[in-house]
C-alpha positions in Angstrom: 74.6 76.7 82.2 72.3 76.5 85.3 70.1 73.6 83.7 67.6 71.8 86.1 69.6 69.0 87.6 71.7 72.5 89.1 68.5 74.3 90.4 67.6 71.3 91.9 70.7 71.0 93.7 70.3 74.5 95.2 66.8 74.4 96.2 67.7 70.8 98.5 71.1 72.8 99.7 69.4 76.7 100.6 65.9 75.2 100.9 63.2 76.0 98.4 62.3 79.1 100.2 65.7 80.4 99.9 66.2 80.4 96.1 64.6 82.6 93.4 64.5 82.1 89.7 61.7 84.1 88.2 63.0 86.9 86.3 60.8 89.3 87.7 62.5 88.8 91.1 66.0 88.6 90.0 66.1 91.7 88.2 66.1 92.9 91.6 69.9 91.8 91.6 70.7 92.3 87.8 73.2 95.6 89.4 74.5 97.5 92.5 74.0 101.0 92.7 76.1 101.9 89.7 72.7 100.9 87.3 74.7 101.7 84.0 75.7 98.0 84.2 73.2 95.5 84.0 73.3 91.6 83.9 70.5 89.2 85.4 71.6 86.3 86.6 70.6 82.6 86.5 70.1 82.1 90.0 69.9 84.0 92.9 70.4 81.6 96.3 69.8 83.3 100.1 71.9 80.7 102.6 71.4 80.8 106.3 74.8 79.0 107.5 78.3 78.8 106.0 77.7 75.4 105.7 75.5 76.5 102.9 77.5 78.5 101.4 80.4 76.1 101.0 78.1 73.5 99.3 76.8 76.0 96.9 80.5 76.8 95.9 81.2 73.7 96.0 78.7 73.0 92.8 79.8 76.2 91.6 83.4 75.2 91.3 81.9 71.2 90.3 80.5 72.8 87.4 82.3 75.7 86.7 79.5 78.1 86.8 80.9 82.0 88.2 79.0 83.2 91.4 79.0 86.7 92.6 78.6 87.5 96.0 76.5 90.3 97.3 75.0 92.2 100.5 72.8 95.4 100.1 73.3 96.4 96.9 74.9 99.4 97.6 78.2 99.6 95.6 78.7 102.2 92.7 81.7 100.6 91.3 79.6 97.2 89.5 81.3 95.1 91.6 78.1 92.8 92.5 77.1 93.1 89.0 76.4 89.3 88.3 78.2 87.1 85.5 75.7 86.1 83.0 74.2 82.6 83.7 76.0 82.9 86.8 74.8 82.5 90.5 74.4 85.7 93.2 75.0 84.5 96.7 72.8 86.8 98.6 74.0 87.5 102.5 70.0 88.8 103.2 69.4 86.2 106.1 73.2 85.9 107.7 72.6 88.8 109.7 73.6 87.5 113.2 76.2 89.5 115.4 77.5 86.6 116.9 79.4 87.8 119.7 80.0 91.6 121.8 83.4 91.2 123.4 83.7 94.2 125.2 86.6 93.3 127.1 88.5 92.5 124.2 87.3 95.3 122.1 85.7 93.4 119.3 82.5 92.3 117.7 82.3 89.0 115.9 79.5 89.3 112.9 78.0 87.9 109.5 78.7 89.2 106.4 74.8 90.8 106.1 75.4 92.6 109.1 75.0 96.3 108.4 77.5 98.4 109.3 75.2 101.0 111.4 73.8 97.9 113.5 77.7 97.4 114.8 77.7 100.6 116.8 74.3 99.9 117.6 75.2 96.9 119.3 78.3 98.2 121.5 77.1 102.3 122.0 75.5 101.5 125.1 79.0 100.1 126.8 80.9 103.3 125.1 82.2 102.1 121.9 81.7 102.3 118.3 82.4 100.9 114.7 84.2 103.2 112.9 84.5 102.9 109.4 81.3 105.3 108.3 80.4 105.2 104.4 77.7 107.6 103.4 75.4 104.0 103.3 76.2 103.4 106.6 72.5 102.6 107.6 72.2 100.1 104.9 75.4 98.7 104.1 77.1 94.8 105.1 79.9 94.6 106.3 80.5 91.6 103.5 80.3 94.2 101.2 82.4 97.1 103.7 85.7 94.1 103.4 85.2 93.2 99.9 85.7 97.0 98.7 87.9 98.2 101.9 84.6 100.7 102.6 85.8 104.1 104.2 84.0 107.2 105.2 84.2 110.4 106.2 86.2 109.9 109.8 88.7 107.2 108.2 90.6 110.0 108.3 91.9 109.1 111.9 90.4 105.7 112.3 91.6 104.1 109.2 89.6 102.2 106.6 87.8 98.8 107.0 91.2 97.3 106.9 92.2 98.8 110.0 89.1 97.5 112.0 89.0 94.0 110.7 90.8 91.1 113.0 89.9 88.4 111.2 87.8 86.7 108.8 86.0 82.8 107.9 86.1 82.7 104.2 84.3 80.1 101.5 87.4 79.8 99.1 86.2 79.4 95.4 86.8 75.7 95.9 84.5 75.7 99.0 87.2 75.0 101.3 86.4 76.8 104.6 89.7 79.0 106.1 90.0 81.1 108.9 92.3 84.5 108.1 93.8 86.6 111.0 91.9 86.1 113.8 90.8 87.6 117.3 94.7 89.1 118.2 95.1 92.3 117.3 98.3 91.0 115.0 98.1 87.1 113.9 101.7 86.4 112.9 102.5 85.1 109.3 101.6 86.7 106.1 98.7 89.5 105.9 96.1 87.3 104.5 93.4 89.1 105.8 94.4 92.2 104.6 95.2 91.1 101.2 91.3 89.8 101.0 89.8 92.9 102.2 89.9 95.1 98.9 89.8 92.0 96.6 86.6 92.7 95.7 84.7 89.2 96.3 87.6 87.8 93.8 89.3 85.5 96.2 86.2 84.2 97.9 83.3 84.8 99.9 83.7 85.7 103.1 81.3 84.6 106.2 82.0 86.1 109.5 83.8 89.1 110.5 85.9 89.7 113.4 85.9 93.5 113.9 88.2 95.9 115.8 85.8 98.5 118.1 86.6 101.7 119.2 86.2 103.4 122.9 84.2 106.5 122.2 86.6 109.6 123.0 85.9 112.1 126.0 85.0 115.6 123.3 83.9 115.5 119.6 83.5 119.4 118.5 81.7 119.8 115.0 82.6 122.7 113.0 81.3 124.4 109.6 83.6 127.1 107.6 82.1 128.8 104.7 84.8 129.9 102.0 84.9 132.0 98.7 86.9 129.6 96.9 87.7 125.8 97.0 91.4 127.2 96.9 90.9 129.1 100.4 89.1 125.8 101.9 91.8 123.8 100.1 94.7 125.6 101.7 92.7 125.5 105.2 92.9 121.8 105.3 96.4 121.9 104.4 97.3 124.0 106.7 95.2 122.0 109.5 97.8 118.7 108.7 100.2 120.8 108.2 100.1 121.7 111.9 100.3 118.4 113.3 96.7 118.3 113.6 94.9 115.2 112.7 90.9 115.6 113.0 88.6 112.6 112.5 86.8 113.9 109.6 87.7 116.9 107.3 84.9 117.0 104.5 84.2 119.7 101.8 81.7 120.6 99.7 81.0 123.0 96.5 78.1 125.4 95.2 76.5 122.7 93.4 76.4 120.3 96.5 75.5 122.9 99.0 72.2 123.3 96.5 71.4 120.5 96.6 71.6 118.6 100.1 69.8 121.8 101.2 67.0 121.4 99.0 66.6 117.5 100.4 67.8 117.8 104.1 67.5 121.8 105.1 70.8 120.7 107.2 71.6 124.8 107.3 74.2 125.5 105.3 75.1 128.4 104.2 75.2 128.9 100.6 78.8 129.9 99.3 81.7 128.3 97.3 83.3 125.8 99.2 82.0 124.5 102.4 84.4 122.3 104.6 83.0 120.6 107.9 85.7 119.7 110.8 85.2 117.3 113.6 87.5 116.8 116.1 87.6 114.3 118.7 89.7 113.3 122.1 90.3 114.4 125.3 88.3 118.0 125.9 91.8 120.1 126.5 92.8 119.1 123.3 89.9 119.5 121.4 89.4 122.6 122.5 92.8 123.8 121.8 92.8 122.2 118.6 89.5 124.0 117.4 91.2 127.4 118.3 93.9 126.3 116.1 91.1 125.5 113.2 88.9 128.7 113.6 92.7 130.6 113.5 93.0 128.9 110.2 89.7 129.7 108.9 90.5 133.2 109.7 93.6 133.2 108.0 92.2 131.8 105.0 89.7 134.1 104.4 86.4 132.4 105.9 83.4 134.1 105.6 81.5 132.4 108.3 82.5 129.7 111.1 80.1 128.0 112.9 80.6 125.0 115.8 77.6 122.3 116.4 76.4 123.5 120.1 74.7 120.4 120.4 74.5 116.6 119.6 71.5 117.3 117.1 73.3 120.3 115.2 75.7 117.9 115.2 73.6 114.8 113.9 72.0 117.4 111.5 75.7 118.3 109.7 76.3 114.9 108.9 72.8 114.2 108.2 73.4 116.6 105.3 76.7 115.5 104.3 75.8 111.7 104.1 72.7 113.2 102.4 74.9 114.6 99.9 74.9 111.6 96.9 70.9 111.0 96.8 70.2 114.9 96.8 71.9 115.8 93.6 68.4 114.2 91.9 67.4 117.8 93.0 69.5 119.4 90.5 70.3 117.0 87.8 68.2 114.4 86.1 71.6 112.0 85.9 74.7 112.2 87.3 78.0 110.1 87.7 79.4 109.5 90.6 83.5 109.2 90.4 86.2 108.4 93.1 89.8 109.0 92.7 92.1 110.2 95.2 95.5 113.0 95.2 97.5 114.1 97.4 96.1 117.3 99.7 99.1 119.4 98.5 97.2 119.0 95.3 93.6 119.2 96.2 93.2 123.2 94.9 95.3 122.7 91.3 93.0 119.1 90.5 89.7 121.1 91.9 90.7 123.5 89.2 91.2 121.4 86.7 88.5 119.2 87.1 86.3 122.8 86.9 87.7 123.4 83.9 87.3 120.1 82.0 83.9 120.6 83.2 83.4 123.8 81.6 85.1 122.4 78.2 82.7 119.6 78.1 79.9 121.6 78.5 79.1 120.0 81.7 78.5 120.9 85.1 80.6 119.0 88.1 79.9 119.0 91.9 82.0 118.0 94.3 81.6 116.2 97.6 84.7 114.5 99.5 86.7 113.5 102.0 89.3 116.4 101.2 91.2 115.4 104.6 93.0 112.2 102.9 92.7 113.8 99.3 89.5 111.3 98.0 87.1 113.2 95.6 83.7 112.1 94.5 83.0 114.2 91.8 79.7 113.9 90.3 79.3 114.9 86.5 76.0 116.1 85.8 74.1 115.3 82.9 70.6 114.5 81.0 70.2 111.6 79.1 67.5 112.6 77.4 70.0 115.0 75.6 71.4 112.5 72.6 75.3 112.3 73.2 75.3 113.8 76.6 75.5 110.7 78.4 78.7 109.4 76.3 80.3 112.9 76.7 79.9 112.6 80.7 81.5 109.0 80.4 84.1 110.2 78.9 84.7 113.2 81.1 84.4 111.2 83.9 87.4 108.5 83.5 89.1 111.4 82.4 88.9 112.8 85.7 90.4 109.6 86.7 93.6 109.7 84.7 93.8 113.5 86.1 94.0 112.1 89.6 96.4 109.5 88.6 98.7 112.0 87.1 98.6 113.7 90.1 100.3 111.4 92.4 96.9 109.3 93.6 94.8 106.5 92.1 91.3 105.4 90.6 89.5 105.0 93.6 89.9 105.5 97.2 86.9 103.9 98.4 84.4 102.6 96.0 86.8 99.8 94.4 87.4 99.0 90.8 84.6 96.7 90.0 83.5 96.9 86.4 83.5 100.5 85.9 86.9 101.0 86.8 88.8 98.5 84.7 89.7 99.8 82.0 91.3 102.7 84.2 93.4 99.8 86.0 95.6 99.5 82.6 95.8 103.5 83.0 97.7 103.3 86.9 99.6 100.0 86.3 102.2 98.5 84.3 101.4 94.5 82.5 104.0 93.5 85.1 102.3 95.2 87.8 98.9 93.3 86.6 99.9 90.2 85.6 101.8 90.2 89.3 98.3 90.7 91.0 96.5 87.6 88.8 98.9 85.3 90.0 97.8 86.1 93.7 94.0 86.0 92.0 94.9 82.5 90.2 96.7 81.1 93.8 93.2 81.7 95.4 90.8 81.2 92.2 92.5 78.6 89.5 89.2 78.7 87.8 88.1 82.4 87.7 84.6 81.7 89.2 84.4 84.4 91.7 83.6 88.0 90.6 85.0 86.9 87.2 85.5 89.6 84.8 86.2 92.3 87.4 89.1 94.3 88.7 91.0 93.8 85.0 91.0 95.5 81.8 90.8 92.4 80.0 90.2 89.2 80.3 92.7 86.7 81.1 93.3 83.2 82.4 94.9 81.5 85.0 96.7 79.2 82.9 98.0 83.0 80.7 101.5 83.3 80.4 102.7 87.0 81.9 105.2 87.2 79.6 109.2 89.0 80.1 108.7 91.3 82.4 109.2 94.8 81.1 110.2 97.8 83.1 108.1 101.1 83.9 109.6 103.6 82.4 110.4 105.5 85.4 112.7 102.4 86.0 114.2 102.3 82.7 115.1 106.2 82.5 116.5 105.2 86.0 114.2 107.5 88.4 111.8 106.0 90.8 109.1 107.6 92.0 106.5 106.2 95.0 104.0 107.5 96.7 
């Protein structure tokens, strides 16, 4: 596909230095962090400008050869996994913020930005980025808007969505548009907020304007030690319940507590569930809210309570929660990492259940997750060394899936679709409901270059006739259910 008529194209458009092709080298990109999936491209090409990148879509779409976007690698859905004989446009050297409008309350950046350097760059006049995923100090924002990043205080800030203004994206064609923009709300339809979550399907996009955020007058960090995830569980209900709405409410189990304390030595103490509270805002209300929290703690059985007394106990707490993923290596040789999302009315029941399929499997599952908007990660732990153990985990894992989906919620919350959840995405929709998101795929990307073979649970073509649409069968018994 890439012959040398091609290469020799890209090397004049991205400069020799800015193009690899021995194999060594691009194994580098052959996955994201989800290594179960592996594919090594044909090309790997590092632009400096957008211009760049629209000429090397340009051939792309010329020659009909797919192209993958991709920032630091850190995904663990597959979603920068590369199409064979395909082309990974890397964002390594567009790494510019281009402008701090502090007045205006917003950063204007590249796509290989990462996301810890956007605080960086506005703490010192008070403000802050807020969307904070556990790879915060190595993830792009290019990769934050293609899978709609969160972490653990989108709670109250929102996801990536919320913070992005507007965007300059390479469409698949290499036609350059400009979506949203610097107003809080650009009129018209929400274009940039249907491309943040596509998962690099719709294009690539090469400069972010972002939303910041004043930093608030109190933050108050709290740590609650319970003897079930059921007592935690009905804490945090009870905490939204209330009318409270913290910035982060996080929760971990046995298994996680074990090991983030054998990597960081954050100080937790060791017991069943673990949940960590940060509230934020003006100091009356933060204090009055964290009387209201310690109250519920109380109520619900907590064995210990403890409140960060200074900005490093503070730092350290995260620095154990963000620790969380990595440190399971100190427990288990392998693991899976899973993210589906239920509602919080539902958080003890799908705990249980999930503990249960765990046990019937023969397998043991921590858990580590934003428990204040309902998104789990629960990690299945397993040793492939053991023949069969592996497929067994698989299985248990998309099975926690369908659980959450059963429940009310959805596949993923956070960590996108990609390639490992596909086959899940003919589990939550309806053909109708699918076929109804390709045509806004096909409007965008008539030829299926970008991200092909992603998102889906099979195949299918632009020119693919939907067929008669066929009612859900909540619609057809004639109840409707949304949530």
């Amino acid at each position: 596909m890439l012959n040398q008529a091609i290469l020799e194209d890209l090397g004049r458009m991205v400069g020799s230095d800015g193009i690899i092709l021995e194999r060594e080298q691009l194994q580098t990109y052959e996955c994201d962090a989800l290594t179960a999936f592996r594919v090594v491209p044909g090309a790997v090409v590092l632009p400096r400008t957008t211009a760049q990148v629209q000429e090397v879509v340009r051939l792309c779409a010329r020659h009909g050869i797919p192209f993958v976007a991709r920032g630091a690698g850190t995904g663990l859905s597959g979603g920068a996994l590369p199409a064979a004989g395909g082309i990974v446009i890397s964002f390594a050297r567009m790494t510019r913020i281009l402008e701090v409008d502090i007045a205006n309350q917003r950063v204007a950046v590249e796509p290989g930005v990462i996301n810890a350097h956007v605080t960086n760059a506005v703490a010192d006049h008070g403000y802050f980025y807020a969307p904070d995923p556990s790879s915060q100090p190595v993830c792009t924002i290019g990769g934050n808007v293609a899978e709609n990043a969160g972490g653990a205080h989108c709670l109250k800030y929102g996801f990536t969505t919320t913070h992005v203004l507007g965007l300059e994206v390479v469409l698949p064609d290499g036609e350059l548009v400009h979506l949203g923009g610097a107003a809080l709300d650009a009129p018209g339809y929400d274009l940039t907020g249907l491309f943040v979550g596509s998962e690099g399907t719709l294009g690539v996009a090469t400069k972010a304007i972002l939303r910041i955020v004043k930093r608030p007058e109190a933050v108050q960090t709290l740590l609650a030690a319970f003897h079930s995830s059921t007592a935690a569980a009905d804490t945090v209900s009870g905490m939204i319940s209330a009318g409270m709405l913290p910035s982060a409410i996080e929760m971990m189990d046995r298994l996680s507590i074990q090991a983030t304390e054998a990597a960081v030595h954050a100080g937790y103490p060791l017991c069943e569930a673990l949940l960590l509270v940060e509230l934020d805002g003006p100091v009356s209300e933060v204090e009055s809210q964290m009387r209201m929290v310690r109250d519920l703690c109380a109520l619900h059985g907590s064995s210990e309570v403890r409140v960060a007394q200074t900005a490093d106990e503070r730092a350290l707490i995260w620095k154990g929660r963000k620790a969380a993923f990595a440190a399971m290596g100190r427990i288990a040789k392998n693991y899976i990492l899973q993210d589906g999302v239920i509602p919080r009315t539902a958080l003890a029941r799908v705990l249980r259940q999930i503990e249960e399929m765990g046990a019937a499997a023969g397998l043991r599952i921590a858990n580590v997750f934003h428990a204040g908007d309902g998104n789990l990660h629960p990690m299945v732990l397993y040793d492939d060394r053991i023949p069969g153990q592996e497929e067994i985990a698989l299985d248990l894992s998309y099975r926690i899936l369908r659980a959450c989906v059963d429940a009310g919620g959805s596949i993923t919350g956070e960590h996108g679709v990609g390639k490992e959840k596909q086959q899940e995405m003919g589990y939550m929709f309806s053909e109708p409901d699918l076929a109804t998101m390709q045509r806004v795929r096909c409007a965008f990307d008539p030829k299926g270059i970008s991200n092909p073979d992603k998102l889906f649970p099979r195949p299918r073509l632009c020119a693919e006739k939907a067929g008669p649409y066929q009612p859900h069968p909540l619609e057809a018994s004639g109840v409707a259910e949304f949530f």
